[in-house]
C-alpha positions in Angstrom: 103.9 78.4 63.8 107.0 80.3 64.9 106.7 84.1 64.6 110.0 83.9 62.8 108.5 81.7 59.8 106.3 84.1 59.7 108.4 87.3 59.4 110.9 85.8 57.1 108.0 84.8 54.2 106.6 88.6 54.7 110.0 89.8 54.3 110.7 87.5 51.0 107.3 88.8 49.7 108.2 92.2 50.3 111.0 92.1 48.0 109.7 90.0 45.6 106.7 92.7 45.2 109.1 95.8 45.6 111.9 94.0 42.6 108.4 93.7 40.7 107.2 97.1 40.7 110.4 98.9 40.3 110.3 96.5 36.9 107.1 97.4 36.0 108.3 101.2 36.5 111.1 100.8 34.5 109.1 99.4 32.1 105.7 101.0 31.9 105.3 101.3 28.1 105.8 97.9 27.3 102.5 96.2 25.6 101.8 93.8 28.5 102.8 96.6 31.6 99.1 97.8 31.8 98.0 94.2 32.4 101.0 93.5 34.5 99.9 96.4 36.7 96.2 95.8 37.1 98.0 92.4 38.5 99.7 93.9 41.1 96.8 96.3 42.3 94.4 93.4 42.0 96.8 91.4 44.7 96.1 94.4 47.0 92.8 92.9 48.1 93.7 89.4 49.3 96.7 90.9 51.1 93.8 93.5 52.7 91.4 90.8 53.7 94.3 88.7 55.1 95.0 92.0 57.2 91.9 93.4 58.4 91.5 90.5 61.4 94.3 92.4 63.3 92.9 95.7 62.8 90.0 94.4 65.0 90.2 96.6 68.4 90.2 94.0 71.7 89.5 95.2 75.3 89.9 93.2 78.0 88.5 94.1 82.2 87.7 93.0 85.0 85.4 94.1 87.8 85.9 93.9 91.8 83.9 95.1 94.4 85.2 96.4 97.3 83.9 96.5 101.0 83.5 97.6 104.6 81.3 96.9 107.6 79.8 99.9 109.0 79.0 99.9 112.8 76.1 102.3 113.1 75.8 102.4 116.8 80.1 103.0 117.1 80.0 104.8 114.2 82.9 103.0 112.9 84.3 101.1 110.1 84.4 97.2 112.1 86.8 94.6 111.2 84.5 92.0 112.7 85.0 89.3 115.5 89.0 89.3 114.5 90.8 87.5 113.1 88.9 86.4 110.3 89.5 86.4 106.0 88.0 89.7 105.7 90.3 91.6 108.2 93.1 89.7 107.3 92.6 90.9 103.5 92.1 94.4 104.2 95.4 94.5 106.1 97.1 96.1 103.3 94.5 98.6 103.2 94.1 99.6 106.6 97.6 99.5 107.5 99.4 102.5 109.3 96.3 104.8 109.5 95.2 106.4 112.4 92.2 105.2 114.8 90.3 108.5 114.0 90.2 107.1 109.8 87.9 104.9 110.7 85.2 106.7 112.5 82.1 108.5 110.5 78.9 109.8 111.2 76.6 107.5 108.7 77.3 104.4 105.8 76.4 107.5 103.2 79.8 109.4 104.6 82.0 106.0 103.6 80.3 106.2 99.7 81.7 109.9 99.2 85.2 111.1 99.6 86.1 109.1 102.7 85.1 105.6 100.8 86.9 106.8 97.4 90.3 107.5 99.5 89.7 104.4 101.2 89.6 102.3 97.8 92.2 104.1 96.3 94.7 103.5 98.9 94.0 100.1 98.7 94.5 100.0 94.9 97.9 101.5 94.8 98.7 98.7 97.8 97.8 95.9 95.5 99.9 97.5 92.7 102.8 98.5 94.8 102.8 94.7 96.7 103.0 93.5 93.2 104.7 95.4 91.0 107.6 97.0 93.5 110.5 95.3 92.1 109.2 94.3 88.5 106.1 94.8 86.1 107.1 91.5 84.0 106.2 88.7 86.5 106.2 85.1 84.8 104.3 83.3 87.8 104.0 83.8 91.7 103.7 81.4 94.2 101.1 81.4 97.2 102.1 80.2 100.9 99.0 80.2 103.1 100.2 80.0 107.1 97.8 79.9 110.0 96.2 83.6 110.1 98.6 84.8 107.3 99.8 84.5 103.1 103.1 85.8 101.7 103.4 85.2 97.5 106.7 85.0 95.9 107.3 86.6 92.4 109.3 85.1 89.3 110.4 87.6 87.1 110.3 87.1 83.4 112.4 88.0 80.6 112.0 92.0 80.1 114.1 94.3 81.4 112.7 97.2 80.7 110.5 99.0 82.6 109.1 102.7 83.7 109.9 103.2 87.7 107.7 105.6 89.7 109.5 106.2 93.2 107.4 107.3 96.0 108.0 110.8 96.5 106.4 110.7 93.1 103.4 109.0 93.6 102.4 110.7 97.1 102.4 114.1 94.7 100.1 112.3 92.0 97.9 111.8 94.6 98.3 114.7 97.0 94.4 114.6 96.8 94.7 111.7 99.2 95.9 111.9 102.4 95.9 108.3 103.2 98.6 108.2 100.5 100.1 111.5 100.4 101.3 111.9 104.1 104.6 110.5 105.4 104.6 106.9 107.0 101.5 105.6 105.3 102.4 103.7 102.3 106.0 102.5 102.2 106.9 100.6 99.4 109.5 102.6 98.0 108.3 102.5 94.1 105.9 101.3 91.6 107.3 98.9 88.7 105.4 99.6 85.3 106.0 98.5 81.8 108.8 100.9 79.7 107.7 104.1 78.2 104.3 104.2 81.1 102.9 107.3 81.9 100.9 107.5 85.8 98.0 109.8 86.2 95.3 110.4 88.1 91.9 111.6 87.9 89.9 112.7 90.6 86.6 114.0 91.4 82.9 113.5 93.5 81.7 110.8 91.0 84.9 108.3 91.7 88.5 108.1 90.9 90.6 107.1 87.8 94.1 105.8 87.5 95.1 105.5 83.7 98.4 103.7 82.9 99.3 104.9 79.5 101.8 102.7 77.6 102.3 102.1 73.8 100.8 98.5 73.9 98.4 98.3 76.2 97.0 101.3 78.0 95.2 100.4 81.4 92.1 102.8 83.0 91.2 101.4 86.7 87.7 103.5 87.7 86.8 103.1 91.3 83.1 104.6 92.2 80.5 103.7 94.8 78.3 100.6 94.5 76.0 100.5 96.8 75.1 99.9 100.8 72.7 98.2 103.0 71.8 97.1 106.6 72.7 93.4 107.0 70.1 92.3 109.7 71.3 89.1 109.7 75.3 89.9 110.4 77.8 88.5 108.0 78.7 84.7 108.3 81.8 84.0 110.0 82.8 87.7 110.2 79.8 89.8 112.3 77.1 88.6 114.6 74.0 90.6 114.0 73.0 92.2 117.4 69.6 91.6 118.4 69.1 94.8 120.5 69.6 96.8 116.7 68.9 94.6 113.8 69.9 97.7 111.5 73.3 98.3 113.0 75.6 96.8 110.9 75.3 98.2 107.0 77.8 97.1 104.2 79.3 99.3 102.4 80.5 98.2 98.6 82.6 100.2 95.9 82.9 98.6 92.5 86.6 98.7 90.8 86.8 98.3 87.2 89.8 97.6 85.4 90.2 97.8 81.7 92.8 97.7 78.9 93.0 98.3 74.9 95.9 95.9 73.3 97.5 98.1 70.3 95.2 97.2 67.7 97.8 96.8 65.4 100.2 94.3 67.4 97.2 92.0 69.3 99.1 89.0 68.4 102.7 90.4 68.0 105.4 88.5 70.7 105.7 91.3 72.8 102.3 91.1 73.9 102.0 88.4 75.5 104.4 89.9 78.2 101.4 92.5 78.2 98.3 90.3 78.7 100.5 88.5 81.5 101.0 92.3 83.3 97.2 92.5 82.7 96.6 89.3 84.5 98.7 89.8 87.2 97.3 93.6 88.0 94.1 92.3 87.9 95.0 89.4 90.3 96.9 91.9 92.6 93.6 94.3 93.0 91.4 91.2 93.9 93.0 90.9 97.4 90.3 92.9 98.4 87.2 91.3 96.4 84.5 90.9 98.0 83.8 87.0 96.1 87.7 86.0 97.2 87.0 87.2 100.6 83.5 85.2 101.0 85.5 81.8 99.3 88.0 82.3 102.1 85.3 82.7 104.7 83.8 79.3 103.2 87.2 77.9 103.3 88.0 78.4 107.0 84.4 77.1 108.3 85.1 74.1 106.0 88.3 73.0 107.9 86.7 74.5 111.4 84.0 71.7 110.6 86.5 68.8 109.6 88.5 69.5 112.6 85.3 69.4 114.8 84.3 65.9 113.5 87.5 64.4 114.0 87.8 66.1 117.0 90.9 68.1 116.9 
């Protein structure tokens, strides 16, 4: 049904009731106004049951994980026998550090405050490759060329919006040097829906970015997972060495991404642009999941196979 139907039948109730009180107002000492009255309060019910189903509070998230390969005998963060799916997807992430970012003393060191900067970095990249011209996008399309992917966004229909420029956001997260210094990130601003507000919280356990907005306020919590040697290498990406079965360890950060629609506007028009801006932040942040990165992996040994049997 069209929200418009809708809305005009409310609005014709509406004055229907109020012409019908002010009557019964005008009129409360006539015989029949007490009964008249108990009418009208009675019709409060049906119009509160009908109600209460959009009072219901709805949350919607998604989880990632997030991770690295650890060389224990380089003490370094590997990107694998290159190229393959999981360095290409962590290009964003890596992109215009310096060599000596890379380099720690154990796997523990990458789950504290090195890890954390790490995964946030990469968060605002997915946000800022998606979101740097407008937060309303109605649909993006995916090119895939050999050893690369470049997406095109469609804006939709809103206008508005809450821009964050990048001065800005390197002093939200001036606890972040990977962000915060000149010449790292360099997308010049971040797109949100109108009337956001962009904070940060920040501390040993993990990191928080909350995106507040009237309709649907959005908390993305970034904390360490877990890590562990992989004796057996990872498929397609790192041989294991046989000299040092425990050299390579993985490294994994979970990224959860949650959001509370307005409980009193779930199903109002507007919110639909909302659950699409939902969608598409959660899509932008799974660049660097773990599961998308192990489907690509699957994806390129796939065609490596066909093209073996047919002999190309």
């Amino acid at each position: 049904m069209s929200p418009q139907i809708v809305k005009v039948s409310l609005i014709c109730y509406g004055v229907f009731a109020c012409v019908s009180i002010f009557l019964l107002w005008q009129n409360a000492s006539a015989p029949d106004a007490l009964k008249n009255a108990g009418i009208v309060v009675a019709s409060i019910l049906p119009i509160a049951i009908s109600a209460l189903p959009y009072l219901t509070l709805e949350t919607i998230e998604k989880r990632l994980n997030y991770m690295w390969l650890f060389d224990t005998d380089l003490k370094w963060i590997t990107q694998g026998r290159v190229p393959n799916p999981y360095f290409i997807a962590y290009i964003p992430m890596f992109a215009n550090l310096p060599e000596n970012s890379f380099s720690a003393n154990s796997f523990s060191d990458l789950m504290g405050e090195q890890g954390l900067d790490f995964v946030e970095r990469g968060v605002l990249e997915g946000l800022l490759s998606r979101f740097h011209h407008a937060w309303d996008i109605v649909s993006t399309s995916k090119f895939k060329g050999p050893g690369f992917s470049s997406f095109e966004f469609v804006s939709g229909t809103s206008s508005e919006k809450t821009a964050i420029p990048l001065p800005r956001l390197q002093t939200i997260f001036k606890h972040n040097k990977w962000i915060s210094q000149q010449g790292i990130v360099v997308m010049p601003q971040l797109v949100l829906p109108p009337n956001s507000q962009f904070e940060v919280e920040s501390n040993e356990q993990g990191r928080t970015i909350k995106i507040t907005n009237p309709m649907l306020p959005v908390k993305i919590s970034m904390s360490a997972q877990m890590g562990g040697v992989q004796q057996q290498g990872i498929w397609r990406v790192q041989s294991p060495d046989p000299q040092n079965m425990n050299r390579y360890y993985a490294v994994f950060f979970r990224v959860s991404i949650s959001g509370e629609l307005n409980r009193t506007r779930v199903h109002s028009p507007e919110m639909t642009l909302y659950r699409r801006w939902f969608e598409n932040l959660t899509e932008a942040l799974s660049m660097f999941d773990w599961e998308r990165i192990d489907n690509d992996i699957q994806q390129t040994s796939l065609r490596e196979a066909v093209s073996k049997i047919l002999g190309q």
